[in-house]
N, C-alpha and C positions, 0 to 999 in steps of 0.2 A: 461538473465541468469536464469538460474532453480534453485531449493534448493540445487539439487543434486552438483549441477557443484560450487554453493557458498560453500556448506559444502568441498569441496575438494581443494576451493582453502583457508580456515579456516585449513584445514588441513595441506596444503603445507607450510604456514606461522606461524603455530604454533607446529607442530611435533605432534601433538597429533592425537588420534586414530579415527578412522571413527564414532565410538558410540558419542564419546565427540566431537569430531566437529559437527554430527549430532545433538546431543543436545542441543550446543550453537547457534547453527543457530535457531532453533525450539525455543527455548528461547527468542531470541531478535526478533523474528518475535510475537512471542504470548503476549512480551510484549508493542509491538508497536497496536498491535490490542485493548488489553486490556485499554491500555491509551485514545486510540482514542474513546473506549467503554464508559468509565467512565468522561474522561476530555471534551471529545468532539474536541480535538487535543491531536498533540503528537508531541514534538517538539525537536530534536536532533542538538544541535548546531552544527554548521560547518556543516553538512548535509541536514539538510531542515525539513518542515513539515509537518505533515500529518495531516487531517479535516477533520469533517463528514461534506458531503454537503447534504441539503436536498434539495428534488427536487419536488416540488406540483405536483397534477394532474393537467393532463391538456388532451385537446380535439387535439388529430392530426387526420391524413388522411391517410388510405391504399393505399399505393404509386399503386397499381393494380389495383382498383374498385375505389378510388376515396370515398373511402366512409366513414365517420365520425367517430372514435373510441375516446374511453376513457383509456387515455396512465395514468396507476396509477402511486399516490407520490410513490416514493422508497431514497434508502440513501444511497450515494455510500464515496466514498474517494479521496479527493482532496489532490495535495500533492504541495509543493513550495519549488522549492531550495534555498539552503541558498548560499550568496552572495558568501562565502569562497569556495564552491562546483562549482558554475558558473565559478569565478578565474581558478580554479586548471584546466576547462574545457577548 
């Protein structure tokens, strides 16, 4: 699902206008980043949680030549459903 398509259906279930749906979507997406920025999770009960995972360098292989490279650390987001979300699935 895209912003655009979550903000419309925020819109469909709430009667409010496209500016204000688009804002509250922009909102609890900025504050779930921020959390995960600061806390290092972000954890939304009955919905699940979001993690920074860090990921070491490490040495892999160019699947073409075969030939040794150096894959850097980076930090992505890991996320885990919560049990009530799994249920209702």
């Amino acid at each position: 699902m895209s912003k655009s398509a979550l903000s419309k259906s925020v819109r469909e279930a709430t009667g409010c206008t496209v500016a204000q749906a688009d804002a509250a979507v922009e909102a609890v997406l900025n504050t779930i980043v921020e959390g995960v920025k600061t806390d290092g999770s972000f954890r939304l009960i009955g919905f699940g949680s979001f993690a920074k995972a860090e990921r070491p360098a490490r040495q892999g292989r160019n699947p073409k030549t075969g030939e040794a490279i150096e894959v850097a650390a980076s930090t992505s987001i890991k996320f885990s459903t919560a049990a009530a979300l799994k249920k209702a699935l």
